[in-house]
N, C-alpha and C positions, 0 to 999 in steps of 0.2 A: 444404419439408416432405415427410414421410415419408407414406405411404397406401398402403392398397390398392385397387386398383379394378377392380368386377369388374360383370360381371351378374347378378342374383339371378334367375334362373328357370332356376338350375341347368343340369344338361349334359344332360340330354335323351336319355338312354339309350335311349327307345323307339326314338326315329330315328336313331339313332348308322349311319355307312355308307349315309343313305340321300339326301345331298345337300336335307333339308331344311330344315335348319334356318338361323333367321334372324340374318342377322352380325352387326343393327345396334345390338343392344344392347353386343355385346362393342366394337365401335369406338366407340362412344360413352362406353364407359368409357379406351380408350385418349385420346378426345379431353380426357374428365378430367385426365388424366394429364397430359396437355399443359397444360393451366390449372392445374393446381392443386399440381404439385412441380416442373414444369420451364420457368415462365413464361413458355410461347409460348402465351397468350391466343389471338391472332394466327392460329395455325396450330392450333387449336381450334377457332372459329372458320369458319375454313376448311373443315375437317374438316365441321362440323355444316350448315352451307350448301350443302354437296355431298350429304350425305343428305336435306336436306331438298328440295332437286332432284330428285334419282331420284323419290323420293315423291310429289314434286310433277307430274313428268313419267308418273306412272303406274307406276311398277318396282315388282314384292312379290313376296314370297317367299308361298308357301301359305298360313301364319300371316295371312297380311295380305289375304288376297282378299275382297271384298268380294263383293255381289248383279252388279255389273255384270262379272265375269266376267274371261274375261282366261286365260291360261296363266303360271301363275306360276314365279317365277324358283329354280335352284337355289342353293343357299348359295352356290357360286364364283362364277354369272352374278352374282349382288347384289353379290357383294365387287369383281368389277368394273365396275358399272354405276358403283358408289359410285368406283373407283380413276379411270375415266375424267372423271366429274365433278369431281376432285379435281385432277388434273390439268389439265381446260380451267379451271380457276379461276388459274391461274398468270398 
């Protein structure tokens, strides 16, 4: 099947250039993607297991910091906290 898949909260012009915005909506649309027009469940799956790692292990981007503080991640650091969890899952 045919779709499109995106994130709805838009592109975020205010921070646009400023490393902070958070990746894990748009990869989790790519992991859509993967379930739902090119039936690798599988590596979906995958995918969502690996952010919910990072997340679990503590990794956020500013969007996500909570009261317990912390130095939060840039858009790139997350996109590879999330790359390397995806990886040691192989």
């Amino acid at each position: 099947p045919k779709a499109m898949y995106e994130p709805v909260h838009g592109s975020a012009p205010d921070i646009t250039g400023q490393a902070k915005a958070n990746p894990i909506a748009c990869i989790l649309s790519f992991a859509m993607a993967l379930r739902y027009s090119f039936d690798q469940g599988a590596e979906a799956d995958r995918l969502e297991a690996a952010i919910e790692k990072v997340l679990a292990d503590g990794a956020r981007t500013g969007d996500l910091m909570g009261p317990e503080g912390g130095t939060p991640l840039s858009t790139t650091e997350m996109g590879d906290v999330i790359l390397a969890a995806l990886d040691a899952s192989l």
